[in-house]
KEKE-3310 file (N, C-alpha, C; in steps of 0.2 Angstrom, whole numbers, plus 5000, padded with zeros to 4 digits):
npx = (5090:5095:5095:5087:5096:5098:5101:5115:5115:5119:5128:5140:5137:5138:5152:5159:5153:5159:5170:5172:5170:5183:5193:5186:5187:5201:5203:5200:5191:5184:5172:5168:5175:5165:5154:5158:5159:5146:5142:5145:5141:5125:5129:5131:5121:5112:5116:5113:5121:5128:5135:5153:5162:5158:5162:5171:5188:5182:5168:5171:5177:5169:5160:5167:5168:5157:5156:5158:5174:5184:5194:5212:5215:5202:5197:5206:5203:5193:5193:5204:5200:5190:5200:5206:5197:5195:5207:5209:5197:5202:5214:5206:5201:5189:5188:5197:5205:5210:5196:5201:5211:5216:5225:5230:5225:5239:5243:5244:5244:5247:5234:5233:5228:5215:5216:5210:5208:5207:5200:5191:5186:5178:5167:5164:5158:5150:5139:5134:5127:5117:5108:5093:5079:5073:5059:5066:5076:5080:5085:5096:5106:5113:5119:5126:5137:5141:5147:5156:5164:5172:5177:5185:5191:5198:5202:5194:5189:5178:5169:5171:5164:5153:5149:5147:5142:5131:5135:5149:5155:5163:5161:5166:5179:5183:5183:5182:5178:5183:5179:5183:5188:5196:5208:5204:5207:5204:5203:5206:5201:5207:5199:5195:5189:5181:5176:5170:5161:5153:5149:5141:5130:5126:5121:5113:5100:5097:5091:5080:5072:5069:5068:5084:5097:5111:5115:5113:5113:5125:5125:5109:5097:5078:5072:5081:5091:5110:5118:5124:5142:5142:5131:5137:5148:5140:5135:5143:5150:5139:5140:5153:5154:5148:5159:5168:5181:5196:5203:5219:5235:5237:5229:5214:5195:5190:5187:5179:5185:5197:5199:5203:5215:5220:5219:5231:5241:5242:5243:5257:5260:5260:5267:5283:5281:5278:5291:5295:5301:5298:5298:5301:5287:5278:5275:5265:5256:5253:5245:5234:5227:5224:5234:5245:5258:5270:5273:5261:5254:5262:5258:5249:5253:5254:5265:5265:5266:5271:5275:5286:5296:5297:5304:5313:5321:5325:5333:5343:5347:5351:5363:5371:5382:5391:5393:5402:5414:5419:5435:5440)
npy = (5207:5192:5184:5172:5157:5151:5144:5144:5154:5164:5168:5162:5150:5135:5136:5140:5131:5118:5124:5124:5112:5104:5111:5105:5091:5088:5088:5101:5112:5125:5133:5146:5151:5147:5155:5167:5167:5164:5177:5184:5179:5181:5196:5196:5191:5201:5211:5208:5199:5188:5181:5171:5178:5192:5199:5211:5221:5233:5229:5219:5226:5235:5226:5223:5234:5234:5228:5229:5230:5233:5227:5221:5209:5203:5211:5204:5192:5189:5194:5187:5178:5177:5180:5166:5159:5166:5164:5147:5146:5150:5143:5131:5134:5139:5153:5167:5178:5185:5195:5199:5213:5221:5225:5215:5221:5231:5225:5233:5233:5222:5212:5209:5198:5200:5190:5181:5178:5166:5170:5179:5174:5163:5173:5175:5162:5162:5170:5170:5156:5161:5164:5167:5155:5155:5158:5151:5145:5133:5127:5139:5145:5136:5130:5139:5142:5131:5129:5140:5136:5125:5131:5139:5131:5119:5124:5123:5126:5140:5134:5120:5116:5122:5110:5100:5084:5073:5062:5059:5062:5054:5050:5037:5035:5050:5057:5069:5068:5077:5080:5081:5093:5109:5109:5096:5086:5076:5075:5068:5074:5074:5077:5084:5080:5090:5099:5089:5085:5096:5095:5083:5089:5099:5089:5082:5089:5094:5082:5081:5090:5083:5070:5061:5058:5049:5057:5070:5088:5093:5108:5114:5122:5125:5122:5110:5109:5117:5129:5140:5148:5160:5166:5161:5170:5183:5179:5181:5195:5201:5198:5203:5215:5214:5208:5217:5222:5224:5233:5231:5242:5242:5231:5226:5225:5210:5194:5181:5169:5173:5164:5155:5157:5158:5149:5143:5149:5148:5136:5136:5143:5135:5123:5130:5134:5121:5118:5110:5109:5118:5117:5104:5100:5106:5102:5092:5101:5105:5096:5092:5105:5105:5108:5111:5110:5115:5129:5133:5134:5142:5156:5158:5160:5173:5183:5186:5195:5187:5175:5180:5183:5171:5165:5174:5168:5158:5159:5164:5155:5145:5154:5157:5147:5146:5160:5160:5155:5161:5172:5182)
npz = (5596:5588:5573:5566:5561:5545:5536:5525:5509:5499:5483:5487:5492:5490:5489:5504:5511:5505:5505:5522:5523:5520:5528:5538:5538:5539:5552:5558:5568:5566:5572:5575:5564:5553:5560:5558:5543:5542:5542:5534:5522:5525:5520:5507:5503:5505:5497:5486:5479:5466:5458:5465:5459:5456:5471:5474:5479:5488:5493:5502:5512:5514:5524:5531:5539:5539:5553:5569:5577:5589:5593:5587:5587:5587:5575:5564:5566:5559:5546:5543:5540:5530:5521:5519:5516:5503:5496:5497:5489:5476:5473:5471:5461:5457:5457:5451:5456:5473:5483:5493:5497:5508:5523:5539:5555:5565:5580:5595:5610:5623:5631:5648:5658:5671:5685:5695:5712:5724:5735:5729:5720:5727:5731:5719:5715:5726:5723:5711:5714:5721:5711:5706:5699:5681:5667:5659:5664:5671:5689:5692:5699:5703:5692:5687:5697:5698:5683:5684:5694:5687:5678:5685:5693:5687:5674:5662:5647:5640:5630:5631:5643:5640:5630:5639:5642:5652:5653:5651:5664:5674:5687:5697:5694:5697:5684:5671:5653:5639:5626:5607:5607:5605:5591:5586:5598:5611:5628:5647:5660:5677:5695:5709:5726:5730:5720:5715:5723:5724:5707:5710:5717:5710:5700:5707:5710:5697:5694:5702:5696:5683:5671:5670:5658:5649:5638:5641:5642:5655:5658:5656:5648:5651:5639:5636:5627:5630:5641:5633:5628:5627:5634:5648:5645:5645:5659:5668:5667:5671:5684:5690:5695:5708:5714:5719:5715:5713:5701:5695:5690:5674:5669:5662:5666:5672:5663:5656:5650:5658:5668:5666:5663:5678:5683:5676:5681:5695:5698:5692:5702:5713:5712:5714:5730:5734:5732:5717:5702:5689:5675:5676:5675:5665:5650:5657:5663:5651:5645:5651:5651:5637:5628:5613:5615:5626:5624:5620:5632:5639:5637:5647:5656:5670:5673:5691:5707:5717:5711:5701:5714:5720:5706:5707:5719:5716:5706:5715:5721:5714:5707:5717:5723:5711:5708:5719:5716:5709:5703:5715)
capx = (5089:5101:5092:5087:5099:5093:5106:5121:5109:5121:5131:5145:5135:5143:5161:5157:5151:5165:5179:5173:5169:5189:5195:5182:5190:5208:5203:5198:5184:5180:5165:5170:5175:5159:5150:5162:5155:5139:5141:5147:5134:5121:5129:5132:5115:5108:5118:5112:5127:5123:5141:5158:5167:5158:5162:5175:5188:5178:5165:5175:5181:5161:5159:5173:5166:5151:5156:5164:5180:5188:5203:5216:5215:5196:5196:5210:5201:5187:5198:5209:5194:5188:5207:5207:5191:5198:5214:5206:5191:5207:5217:5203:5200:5182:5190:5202:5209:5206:5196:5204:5218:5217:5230:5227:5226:5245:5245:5249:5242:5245:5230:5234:5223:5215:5217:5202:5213:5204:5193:5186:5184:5172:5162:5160:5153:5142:5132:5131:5124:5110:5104:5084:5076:5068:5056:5069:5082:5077:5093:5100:5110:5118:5122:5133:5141:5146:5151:5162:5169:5175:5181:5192:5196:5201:5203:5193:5186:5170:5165:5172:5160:5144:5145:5147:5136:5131:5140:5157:5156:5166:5160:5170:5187:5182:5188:5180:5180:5183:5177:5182:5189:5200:5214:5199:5207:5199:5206:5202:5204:5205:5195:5197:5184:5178:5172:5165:5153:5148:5146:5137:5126:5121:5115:5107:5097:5092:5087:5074:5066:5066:5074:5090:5099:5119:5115:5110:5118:5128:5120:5106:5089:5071:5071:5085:5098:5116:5118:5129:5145:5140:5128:5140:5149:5139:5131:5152:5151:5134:5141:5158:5152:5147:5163:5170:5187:5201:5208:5227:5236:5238:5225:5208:5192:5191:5185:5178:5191:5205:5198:5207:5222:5219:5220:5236:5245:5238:5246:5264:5263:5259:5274:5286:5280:5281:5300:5293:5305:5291:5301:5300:5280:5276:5270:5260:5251:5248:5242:5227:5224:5222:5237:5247:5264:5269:5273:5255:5252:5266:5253:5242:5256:5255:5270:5263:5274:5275:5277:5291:5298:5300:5310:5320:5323:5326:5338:5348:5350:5357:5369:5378:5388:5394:5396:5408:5420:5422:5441:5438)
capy = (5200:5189:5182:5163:5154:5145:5143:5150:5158:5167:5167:5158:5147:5130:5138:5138:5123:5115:5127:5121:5102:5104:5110:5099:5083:5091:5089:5108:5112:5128:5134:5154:5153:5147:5160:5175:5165:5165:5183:5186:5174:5186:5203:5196:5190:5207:5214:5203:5195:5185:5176:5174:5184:5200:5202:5218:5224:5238:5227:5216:5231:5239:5222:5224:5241:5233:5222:5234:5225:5237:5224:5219:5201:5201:5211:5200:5184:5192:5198:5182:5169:5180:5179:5161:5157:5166:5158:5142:5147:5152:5136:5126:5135:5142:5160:5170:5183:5186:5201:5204:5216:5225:5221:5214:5227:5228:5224:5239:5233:5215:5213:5207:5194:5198:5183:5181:5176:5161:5174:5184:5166:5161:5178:5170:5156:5162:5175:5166:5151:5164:5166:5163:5150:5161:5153:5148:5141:5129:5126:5142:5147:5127:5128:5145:5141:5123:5132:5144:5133:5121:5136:5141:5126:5115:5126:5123:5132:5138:5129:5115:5116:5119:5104:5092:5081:5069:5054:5064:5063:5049:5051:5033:5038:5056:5060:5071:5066:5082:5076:5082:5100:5111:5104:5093:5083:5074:5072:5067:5080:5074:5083:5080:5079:5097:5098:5082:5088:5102:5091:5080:5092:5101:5083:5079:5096:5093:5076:5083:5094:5081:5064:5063:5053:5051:5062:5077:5092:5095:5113:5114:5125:5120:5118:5105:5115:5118:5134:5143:5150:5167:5165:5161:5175:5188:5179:5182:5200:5202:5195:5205:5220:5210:5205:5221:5218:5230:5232:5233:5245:5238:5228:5229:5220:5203:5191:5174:5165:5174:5161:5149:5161:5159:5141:5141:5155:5147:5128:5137:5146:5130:5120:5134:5134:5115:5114:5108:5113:5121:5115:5096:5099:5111:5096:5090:5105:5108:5091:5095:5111:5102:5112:5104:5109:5120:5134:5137:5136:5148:5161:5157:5159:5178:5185:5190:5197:5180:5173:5186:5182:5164:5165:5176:5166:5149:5159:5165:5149:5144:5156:5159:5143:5148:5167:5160:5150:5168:5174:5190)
capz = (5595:5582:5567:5566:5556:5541:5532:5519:5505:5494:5479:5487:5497:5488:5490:5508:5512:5503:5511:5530:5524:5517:5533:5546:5535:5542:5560:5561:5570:5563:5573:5575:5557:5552:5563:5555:5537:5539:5543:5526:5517:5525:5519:5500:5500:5506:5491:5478:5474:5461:5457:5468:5456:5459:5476:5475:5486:5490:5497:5509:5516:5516:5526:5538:5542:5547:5558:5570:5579:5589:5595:5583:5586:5584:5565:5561:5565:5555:5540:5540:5539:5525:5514:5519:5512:5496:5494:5496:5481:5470:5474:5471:5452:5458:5458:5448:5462:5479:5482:5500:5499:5514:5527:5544:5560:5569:5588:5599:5617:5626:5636:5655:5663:5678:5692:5702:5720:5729:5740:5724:5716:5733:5731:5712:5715:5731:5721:5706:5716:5722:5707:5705:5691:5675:5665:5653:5666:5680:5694:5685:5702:5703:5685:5684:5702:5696:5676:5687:5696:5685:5673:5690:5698:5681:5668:5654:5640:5640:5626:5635:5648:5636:5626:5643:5643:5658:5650:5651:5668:5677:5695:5702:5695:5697:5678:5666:5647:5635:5619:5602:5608:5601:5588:5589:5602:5616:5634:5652:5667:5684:5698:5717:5732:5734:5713:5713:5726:5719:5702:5712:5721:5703:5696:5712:5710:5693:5694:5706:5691:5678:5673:5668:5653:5650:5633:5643:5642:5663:5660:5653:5650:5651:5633:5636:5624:5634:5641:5627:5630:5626:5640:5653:5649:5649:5666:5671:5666:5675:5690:5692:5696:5717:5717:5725:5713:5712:5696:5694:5683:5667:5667:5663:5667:5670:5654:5658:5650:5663:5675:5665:5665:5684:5685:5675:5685:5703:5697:5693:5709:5719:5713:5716:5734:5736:5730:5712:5695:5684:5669:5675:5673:5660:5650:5663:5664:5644:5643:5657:5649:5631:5624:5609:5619:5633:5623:5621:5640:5642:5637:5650:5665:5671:5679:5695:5711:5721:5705:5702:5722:5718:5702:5707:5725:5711:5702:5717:5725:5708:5707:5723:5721:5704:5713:5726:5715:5705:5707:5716)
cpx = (5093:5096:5092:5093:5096:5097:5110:5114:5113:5126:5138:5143:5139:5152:5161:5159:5158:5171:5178:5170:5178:5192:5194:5188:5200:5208:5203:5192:5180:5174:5166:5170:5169:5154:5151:5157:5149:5135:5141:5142:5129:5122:5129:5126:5109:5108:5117:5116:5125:5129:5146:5162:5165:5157:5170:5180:5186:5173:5167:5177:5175:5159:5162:5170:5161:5151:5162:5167:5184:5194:5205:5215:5209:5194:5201:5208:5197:5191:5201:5204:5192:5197:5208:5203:5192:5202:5211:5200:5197:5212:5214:5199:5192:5182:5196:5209:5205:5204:5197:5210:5221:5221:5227:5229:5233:5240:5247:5250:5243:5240:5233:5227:5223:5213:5213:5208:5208:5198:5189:5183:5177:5167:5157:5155:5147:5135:5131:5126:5117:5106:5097:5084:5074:5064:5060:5072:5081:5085:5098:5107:5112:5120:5126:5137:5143:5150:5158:5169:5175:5178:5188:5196:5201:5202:5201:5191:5180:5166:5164:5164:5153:5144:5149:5142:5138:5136:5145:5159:5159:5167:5165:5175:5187:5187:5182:5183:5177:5182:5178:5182:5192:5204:5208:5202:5202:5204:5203:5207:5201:5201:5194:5189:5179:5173:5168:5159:5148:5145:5139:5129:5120:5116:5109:5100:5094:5089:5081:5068:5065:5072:5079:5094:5106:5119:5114:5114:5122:5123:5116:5099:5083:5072:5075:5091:5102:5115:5124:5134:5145:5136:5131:5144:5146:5135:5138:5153:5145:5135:5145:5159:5151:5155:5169:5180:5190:5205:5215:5229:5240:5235:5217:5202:5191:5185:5183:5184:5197:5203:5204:5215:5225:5221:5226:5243:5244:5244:5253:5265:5263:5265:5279:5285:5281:5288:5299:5297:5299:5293:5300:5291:5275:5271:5265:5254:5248:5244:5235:5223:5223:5227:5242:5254:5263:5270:5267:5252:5255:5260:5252:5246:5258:5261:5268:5269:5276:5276:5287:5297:5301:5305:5316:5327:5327:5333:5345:5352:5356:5362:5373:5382:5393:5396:5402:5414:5421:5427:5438:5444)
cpy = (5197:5184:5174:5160:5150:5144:5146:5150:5162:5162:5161:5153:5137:5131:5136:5135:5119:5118:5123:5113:5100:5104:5107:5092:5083:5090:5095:5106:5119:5131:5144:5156:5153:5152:5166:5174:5165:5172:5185:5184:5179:5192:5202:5196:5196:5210:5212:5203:5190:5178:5179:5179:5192:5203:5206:5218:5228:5234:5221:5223:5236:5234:5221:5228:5240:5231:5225:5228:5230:5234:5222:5211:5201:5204:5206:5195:5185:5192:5189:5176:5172:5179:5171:5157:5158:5165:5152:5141:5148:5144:5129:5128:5138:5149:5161:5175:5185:5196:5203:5206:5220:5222:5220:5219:5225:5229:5231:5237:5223:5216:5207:5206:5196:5191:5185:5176:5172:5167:5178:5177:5161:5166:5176:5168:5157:5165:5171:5159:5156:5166:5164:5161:5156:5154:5149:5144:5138:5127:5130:5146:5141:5128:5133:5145:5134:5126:5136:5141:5126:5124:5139:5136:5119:5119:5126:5129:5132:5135:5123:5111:5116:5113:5097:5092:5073:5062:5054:5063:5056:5048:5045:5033:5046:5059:5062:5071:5074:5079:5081:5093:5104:5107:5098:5084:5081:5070:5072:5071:5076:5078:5078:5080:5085:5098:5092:5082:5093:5098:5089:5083:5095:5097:5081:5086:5094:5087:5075:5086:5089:5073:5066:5058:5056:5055:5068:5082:5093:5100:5113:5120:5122:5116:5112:5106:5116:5125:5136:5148:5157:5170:5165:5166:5181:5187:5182:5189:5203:5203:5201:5214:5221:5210:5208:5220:5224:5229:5233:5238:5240:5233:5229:5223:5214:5198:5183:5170:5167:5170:5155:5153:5160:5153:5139:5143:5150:5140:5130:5139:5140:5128:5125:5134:5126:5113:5111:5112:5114:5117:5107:5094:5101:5106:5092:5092:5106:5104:5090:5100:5108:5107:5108:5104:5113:5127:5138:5138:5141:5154:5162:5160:5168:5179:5189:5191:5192:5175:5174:5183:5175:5162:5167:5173:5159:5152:5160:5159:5143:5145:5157:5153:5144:5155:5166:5156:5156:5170:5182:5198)
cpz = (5589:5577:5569:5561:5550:5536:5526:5514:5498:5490:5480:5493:5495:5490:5499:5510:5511:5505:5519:5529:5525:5524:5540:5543:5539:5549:5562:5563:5567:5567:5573:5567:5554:5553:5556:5547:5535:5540:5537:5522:5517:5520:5508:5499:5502:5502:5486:5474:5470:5458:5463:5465:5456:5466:5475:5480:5491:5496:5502:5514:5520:5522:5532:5541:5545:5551:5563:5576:5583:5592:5590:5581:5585:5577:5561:5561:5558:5547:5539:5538:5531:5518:5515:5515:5503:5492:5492:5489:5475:5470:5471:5463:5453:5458:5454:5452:5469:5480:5489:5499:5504:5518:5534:5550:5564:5577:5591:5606:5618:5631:5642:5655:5669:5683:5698:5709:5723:5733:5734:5720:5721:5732:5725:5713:5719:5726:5715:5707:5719:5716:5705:5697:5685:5670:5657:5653:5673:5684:5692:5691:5702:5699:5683:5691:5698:5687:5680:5690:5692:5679:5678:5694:5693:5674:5662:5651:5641:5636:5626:5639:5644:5634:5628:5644:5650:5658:5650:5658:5672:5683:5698:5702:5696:5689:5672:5658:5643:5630:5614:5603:5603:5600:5588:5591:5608:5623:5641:5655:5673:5687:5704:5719:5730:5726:5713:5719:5724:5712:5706:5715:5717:5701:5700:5711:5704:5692:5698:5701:5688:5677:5668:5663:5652:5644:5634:5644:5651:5662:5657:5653:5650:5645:5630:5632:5631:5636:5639:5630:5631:5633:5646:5653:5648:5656:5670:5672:5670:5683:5693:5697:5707:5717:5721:5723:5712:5707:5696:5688:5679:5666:5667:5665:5666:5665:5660:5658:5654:5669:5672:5666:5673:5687:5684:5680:5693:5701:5698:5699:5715:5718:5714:5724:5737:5735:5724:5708:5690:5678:5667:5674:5668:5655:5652:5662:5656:5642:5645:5654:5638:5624:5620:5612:5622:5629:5622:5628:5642:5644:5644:5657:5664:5675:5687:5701:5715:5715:5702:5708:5719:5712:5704:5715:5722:5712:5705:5721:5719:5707:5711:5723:5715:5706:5716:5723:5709:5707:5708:5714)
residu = (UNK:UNK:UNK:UNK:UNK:UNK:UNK:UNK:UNK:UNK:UNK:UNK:UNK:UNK:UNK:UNK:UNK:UNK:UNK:UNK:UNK:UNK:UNK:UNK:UNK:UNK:UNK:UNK:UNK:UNK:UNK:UNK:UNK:UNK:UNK:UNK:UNK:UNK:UNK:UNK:UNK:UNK:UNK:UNK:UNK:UNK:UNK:UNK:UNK:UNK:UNK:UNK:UNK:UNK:UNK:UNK:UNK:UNK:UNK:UNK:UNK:UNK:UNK:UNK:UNK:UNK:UNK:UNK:UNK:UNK:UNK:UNK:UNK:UNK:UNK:UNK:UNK:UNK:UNK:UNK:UNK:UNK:UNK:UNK:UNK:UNK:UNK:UNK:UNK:UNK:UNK:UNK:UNK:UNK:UNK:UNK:UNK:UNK:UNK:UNK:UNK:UNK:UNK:UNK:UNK:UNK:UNK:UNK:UNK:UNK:UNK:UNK:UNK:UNK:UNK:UNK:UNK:UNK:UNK:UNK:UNK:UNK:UNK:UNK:UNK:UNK:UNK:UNK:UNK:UNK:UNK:UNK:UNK:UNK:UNK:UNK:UNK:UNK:UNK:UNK:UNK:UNK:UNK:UNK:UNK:UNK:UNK:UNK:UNK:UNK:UNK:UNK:UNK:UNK:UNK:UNK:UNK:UNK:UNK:UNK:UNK:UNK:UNK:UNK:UNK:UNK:UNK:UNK:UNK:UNK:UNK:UNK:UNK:UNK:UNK:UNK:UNK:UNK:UNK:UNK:UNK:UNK:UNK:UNK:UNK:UNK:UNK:UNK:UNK:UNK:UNK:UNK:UNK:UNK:UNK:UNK:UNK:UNK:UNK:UNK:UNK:UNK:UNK:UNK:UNK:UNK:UNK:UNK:UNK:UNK:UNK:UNK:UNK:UNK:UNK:UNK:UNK:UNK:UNK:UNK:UNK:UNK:UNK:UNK:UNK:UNK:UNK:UNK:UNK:UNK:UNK:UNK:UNK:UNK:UNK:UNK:UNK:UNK:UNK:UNK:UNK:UNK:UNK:UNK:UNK:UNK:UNK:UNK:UNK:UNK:UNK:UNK:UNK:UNK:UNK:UNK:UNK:UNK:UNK:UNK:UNK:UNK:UNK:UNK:UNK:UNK:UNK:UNK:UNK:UNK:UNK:UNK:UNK:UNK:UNK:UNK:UNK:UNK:UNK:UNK:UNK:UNK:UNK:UNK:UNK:UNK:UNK:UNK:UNK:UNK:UNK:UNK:UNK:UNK:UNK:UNK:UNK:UNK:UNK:UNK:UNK:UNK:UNK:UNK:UNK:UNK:UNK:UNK:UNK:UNK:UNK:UNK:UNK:UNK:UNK:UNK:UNK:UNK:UNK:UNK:UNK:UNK:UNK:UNK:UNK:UNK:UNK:UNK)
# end
């Protein structure tokens, strides 16, 4: 069970504060960072630090060790929020020398996204929608089939989805207001016929337990609190197991967030089969998914084999005019 919060507590409890005021004022949002920080806050004040200056290299690195990371990208967030924080205390004249010198972990493995395929994305939703109340979570199958779906049929983020609130929802133009996301921008996502029932069906369902206000979180538990992204996924990880999914090689178990991967992948595979140039909408789609240009959607877009099949049917019809005016 994870410890209450009650706030920073040690020696660099001022530095802190003023490091994530410094970057909030910047339009960071900072919410991971934070966590990582208040990880740290914890371990200095269990060591009875007593000033920032005697944090050590030695104990950043005791620190790292305890906080086991076994992916690269995940100690490196860890470690880099930790040298950021000390940069910034040494910039700011509150520090002399940073005491992280340890280097960040190399990369060896790209992980591949598993792509839930429309029939493994319906097993989703069903079983999840069977899921019974707990005395914590009232309408708790409605509320992880409606999360699912709108992590596979639109793409958001999970933290998207926790902290929608009823007010966001735009049932007459069918348009969901994203508020204050990542980059802590805010955009609106369309959403057709088939989601806006399910929407509807969810609210309809809780407005039968209790009444309902436009402040209210879409998912929520008894205690009126969101249901936390954490939550969803390990409800995601719980679930996977029904879903009767065959892994591919080179790739491993499917992650919540590869639904979004799932959405992006599904979208380029569509226009490719309607006649569509991928390139005239690449924009389109980063703009929907709340990315700052398309090179970060790239990411998102898997090479799969009709994926594969379509490119390489583009590029042939490209070139055999250009082939045939070759002197032979």
């Amino acid at each position: 069970m994870s410890r209450l919060w009650t706030g920073f507590r040690s020696a660099c409890t001022d530095g802190i504060q003023a490091f994530l005021a410094y970057k909030r004022a910047l339009g960071r949002q900072y919410r991971a960072e934070e966590k990582a920080l208040r990880l740290f806050d914890r371990f200095l004040a269990e060591h009875r630090i007593t000033t920032a200056a005697e944090v050590t290299p030695v104990m950043i690195d005791e620190f790292l060790s305890s906080r086991p990371r076994p992916a690269p990208r995940s100690y490196n967030h860890l470690h880099g929020t930790l040298a950021r924080f000390f940069d910034w205390m040494i910039r700011h004249e509150r520090l002399q020398c940073s005491p992280v010198r340890s280097k960040p972990r190399r990369g060896t493995r790209v992980r591949l996204p598993f792509l839930l395929d429309p029939a493994a994305a319906r097993r989703l939703f069903n079983v999840a929608g069977q899921l019974p109340d707990t005395r914590f979570t009232t309408c708790r199958g409605s509320s992880f089939r409606t999360i699912f779906t709108l992590l596979y049929g639109l793409g958001l983020r999970v933290g998207e989805v926790e902290r929608l609130r009823i007010s966001d929802i735009d049932a007459t133009r069918r348009v969901l207001h994203i508020r204050d996301t990542k980059f802590a921008k805010s955009r609106l996502v369309p959403f057709g016929p088939r989601i806006d029932a399910v929407l509807t069906a969810h609210l309809a369902r809780r407005a039968q337990q209790q009444l309902l206000s436009a402040e209210m979180p879409v998912f929520a538990k008894r205690s009126g609190r969101p249901i936390s992204a954490v939550a969803i996924s390990l409800m995601f990880h719980q679930l996977v197991p029904q879903l009767e999914l065959v892994v591919p090689d080179g790739a491993v178990g499917p992650r919540v967030h590869d639904l979004r991967h799932a959405f992006a992948t599904r979208t380029l595979t569509r226009w490719y089969r309607n006649g569509i140039d991928p390139r005239s909408r690449l924009l389109s789609l980063a703009t929907f998914l709340g990315h700052v240009n398309p090179a970060s959607t790239a990411v998102y877009l898997t090479m799969t084999p009709e994926l594969l099949s379509h490119a390489s049917e583009r590029f042939r019809t490209w070139a055999e005019p250009v082939l045939e005016e070759v002197p032979r």
